[in-house]
Backbone bond lengths (Angstrom), bond angles and torsions (degrees), N, CA, C in turn:
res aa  C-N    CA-C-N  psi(-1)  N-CA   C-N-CA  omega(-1)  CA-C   N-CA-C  phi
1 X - - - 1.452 - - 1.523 108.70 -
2 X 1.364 118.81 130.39 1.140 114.36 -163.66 2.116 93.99 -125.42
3 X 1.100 120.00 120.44 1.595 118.96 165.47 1.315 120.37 -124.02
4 X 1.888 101.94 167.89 1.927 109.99 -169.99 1.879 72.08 -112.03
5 X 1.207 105.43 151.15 1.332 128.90 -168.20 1.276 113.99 -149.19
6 X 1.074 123.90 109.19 2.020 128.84 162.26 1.609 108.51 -132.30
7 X 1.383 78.22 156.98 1.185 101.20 -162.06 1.950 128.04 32.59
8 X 1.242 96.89 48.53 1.352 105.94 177.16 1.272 132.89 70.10
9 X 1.776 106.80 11.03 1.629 141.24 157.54 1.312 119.91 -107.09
10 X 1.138 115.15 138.83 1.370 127.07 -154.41 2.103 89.74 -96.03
11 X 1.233 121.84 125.73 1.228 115.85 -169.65 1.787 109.30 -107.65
12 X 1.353 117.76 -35.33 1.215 134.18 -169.13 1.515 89.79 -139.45
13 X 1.544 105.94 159.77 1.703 141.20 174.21 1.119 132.64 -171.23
14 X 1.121 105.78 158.94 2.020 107.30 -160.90 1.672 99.49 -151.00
15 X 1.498 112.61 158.64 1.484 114.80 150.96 1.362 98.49 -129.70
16 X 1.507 130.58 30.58 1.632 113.99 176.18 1.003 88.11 -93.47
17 X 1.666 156.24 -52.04 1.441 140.05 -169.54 2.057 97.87 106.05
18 X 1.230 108.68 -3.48 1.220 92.56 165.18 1.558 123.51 -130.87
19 X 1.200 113.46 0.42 1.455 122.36 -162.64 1.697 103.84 -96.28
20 X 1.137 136.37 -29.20 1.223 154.04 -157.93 1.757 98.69 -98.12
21 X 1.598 126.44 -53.59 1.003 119.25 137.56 1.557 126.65 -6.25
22 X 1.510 97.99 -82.83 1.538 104.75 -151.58 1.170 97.83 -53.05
23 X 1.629 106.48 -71.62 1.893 123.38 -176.93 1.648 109.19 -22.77
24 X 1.722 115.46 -59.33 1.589 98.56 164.19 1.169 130.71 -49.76
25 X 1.280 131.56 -23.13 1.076 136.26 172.00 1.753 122.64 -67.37
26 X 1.057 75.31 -43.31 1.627 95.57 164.79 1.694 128.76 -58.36
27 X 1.428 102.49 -74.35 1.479 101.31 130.35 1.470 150.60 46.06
28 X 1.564 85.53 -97.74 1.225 122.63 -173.06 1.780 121.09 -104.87
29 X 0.956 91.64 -26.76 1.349 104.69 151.73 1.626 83.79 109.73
30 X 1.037 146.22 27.53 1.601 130.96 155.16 1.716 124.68 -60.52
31 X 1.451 109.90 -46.64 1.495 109.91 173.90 1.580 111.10 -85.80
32 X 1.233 129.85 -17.35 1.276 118.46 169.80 1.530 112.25 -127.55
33 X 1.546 119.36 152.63 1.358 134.82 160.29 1.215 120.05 -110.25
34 X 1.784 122.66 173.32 1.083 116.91 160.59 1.372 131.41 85.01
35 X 1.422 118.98 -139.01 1.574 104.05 168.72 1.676 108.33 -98.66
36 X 1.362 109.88 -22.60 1.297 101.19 178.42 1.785 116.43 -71.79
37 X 1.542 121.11 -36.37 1.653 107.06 136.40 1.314 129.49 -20.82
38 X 1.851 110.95 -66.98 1.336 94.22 -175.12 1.518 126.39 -80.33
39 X 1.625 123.44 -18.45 1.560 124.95 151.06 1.822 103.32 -31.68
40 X 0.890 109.03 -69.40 1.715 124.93 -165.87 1.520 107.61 -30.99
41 X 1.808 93.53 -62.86 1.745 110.67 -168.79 1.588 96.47 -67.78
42 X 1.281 133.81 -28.39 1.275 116.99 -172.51 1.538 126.71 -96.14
43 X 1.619 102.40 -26.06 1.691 92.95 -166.42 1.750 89.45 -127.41
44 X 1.392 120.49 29.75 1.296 120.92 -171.88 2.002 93.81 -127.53
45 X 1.801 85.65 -80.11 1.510 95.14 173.16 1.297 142.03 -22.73
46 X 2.305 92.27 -71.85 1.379 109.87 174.77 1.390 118.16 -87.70
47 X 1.548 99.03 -33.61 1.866 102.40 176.20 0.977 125.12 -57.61
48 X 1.532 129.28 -46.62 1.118 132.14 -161.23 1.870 114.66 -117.53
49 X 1.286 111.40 -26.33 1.669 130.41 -172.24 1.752 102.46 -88.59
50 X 1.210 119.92 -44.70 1.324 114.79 175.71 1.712 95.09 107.45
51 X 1.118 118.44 -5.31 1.766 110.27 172.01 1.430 102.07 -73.93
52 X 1.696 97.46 162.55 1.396 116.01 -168.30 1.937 85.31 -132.37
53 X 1.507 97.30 170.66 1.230 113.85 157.52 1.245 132.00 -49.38
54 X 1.585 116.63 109.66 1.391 89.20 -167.97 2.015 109.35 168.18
55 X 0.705 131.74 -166.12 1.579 149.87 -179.41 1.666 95.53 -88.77
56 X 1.373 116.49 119.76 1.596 115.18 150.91 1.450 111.45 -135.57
57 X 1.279 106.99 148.97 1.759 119.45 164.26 1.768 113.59 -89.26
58 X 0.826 89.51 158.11 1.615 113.31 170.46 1.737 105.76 -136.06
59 X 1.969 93.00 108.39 1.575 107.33 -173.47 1.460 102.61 -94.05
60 X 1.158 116.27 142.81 1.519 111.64 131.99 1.285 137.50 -144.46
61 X 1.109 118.43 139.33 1.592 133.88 -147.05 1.620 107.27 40.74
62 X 1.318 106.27 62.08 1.239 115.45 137.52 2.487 92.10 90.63
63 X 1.166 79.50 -12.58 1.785 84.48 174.50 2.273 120.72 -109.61
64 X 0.987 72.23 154.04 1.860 75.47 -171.49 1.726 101.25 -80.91
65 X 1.489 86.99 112.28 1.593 95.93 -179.47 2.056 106.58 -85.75
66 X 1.733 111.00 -26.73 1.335 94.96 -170.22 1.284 87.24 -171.35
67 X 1.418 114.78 152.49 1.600 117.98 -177.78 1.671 109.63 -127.23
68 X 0.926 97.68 158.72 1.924 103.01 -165.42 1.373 110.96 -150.88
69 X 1.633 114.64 169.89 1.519 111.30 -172.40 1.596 95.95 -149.36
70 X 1.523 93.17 104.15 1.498 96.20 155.88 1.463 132.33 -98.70
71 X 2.292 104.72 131.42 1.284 94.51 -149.55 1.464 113.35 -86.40
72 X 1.174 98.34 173.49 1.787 87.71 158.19 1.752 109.43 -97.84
73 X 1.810 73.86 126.73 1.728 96.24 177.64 1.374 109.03 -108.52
């Protein structure tokens, strides 16, 4: 089980092992830059995902695989 986690709520989850990945990646701004990043973080992230500004983990099996900061845009 792999989850995106802030503030000590688990927001997103997966058992395919690749989707939970990407989305952090996403995130965090690795697969996108620019304005299409900030489209992403705002009407994807916060609009539609329920993340806020802020610190998230990416768990799996129950341990912190990587930590990230989504900004406020």
């Amino acid at each position: 089980m792999e989850t995106i986690r802030q503030n000590g709520k688990t927001i997103l989850y997966s058992n395919d092992g690749i989707s939970i990945k990407m989305v952090f990646k996403n995130l965090t701004g690795r697969n996108f830059q620019g304005q299409e990043y900030t489209d992403y973080i705002r009407h994807i992230a916060i609009g539609s995902m329920g993340f806020s500004p802020g610190i998230i983990e990416h768990c799996r099996d129950g341990e912190v695989a990587g930590k990230g900061t989504i900004p406020n845009v």
